[in-house]
C-alpha positions as CSV (number, residue, x, y, z in Angstrom):
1,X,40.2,-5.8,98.2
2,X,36.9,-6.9,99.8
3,X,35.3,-7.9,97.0
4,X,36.9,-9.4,94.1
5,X,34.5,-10.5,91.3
6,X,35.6,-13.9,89.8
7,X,35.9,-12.6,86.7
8,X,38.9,-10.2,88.1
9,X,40.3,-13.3,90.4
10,X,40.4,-15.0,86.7
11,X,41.9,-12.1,85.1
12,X,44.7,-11.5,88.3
13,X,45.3,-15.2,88.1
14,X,48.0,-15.0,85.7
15,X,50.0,-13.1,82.9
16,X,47.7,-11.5,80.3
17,X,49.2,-13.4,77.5
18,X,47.0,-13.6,74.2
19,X,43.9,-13.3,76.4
20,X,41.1,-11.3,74.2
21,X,40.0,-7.3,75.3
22,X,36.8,-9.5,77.2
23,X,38.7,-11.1,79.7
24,X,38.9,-7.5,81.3
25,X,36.7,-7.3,83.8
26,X,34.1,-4.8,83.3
27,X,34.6,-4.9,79.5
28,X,31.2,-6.0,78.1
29,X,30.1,-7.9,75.2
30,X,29.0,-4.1,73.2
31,X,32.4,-2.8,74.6
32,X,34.5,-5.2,73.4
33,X,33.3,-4.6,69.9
34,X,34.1,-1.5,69.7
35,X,37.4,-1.6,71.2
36,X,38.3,-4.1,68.2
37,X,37.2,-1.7,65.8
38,X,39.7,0.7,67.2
39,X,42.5,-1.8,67.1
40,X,41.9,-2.9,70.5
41,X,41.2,-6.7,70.1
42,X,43.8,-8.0,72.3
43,X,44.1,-7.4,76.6
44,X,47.7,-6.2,76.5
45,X,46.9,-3.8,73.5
46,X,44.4,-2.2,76.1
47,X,46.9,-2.7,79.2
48,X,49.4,-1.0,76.7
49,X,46.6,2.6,76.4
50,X,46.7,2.4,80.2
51,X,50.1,2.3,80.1
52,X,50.9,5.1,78.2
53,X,48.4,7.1,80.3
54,X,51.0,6.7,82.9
55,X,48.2,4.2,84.5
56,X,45.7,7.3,85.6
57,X,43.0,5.6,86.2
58,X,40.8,8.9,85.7
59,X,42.5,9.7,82.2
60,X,41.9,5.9,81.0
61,X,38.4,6.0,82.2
62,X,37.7,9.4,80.4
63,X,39.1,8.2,77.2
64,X,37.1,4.5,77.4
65,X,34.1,6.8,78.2
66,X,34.7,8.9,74.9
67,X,36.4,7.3,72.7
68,X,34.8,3.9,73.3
69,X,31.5,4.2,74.6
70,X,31.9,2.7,77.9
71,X,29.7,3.3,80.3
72,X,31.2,4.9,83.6
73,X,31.3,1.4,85.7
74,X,32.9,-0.2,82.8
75,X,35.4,2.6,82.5
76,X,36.1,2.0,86.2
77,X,35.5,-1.8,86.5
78,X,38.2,-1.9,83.8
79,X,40.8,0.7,84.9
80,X,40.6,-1.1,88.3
81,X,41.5,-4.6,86.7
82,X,44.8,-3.4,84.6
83,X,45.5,-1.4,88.3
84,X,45.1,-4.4,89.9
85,X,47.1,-6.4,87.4
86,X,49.8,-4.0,87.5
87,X,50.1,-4.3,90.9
88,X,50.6,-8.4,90.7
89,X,53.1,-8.7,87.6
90,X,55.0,-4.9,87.1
């Protein structure tokens, strides 16, 4: 990747742990609240959606978009980082 934002370097830096839904990069401040409201209030509880969408990064973007009122470059900013992790620690 050419461009890695430090916010995903910090993310990919390590396992996901208890980190909070922000530490996703590309989850804003507005974003974040409403994925608590649905449950969402933890980075391996969103990992775990992305997941079970077999990690298609179109599906999970659709469903951020609708669901959670992402905006589209959140909904890819995001789906790119739990790619990304995936691709370091699964």
């Amino acid at each position: 990747m050419d461009h890695m934002s430090p916010r995903l370097r910090a993310f990919l830096s390590e396992p996901i742990g208890e980190k909070d839904v922000v530490w996703v990069d590309g989850i804003s401040h507005e974003l974040a609240i409403n994925l608590v409201t649905k449950g969402f209030n933890k980075a391996y509880i969103l990992l775990g959606q992305f997941l079970l969408m077999h990690k298609n990064e179109a599906e999970f973007q659709r469903w951020l978009i609708c669901c959670c009122g992402a905006t589209e470059y959140e909904a890819q900013e995001s789906s790119n980082c739990l790619k990304q992790w995936c691709s370091c620690f699964l």
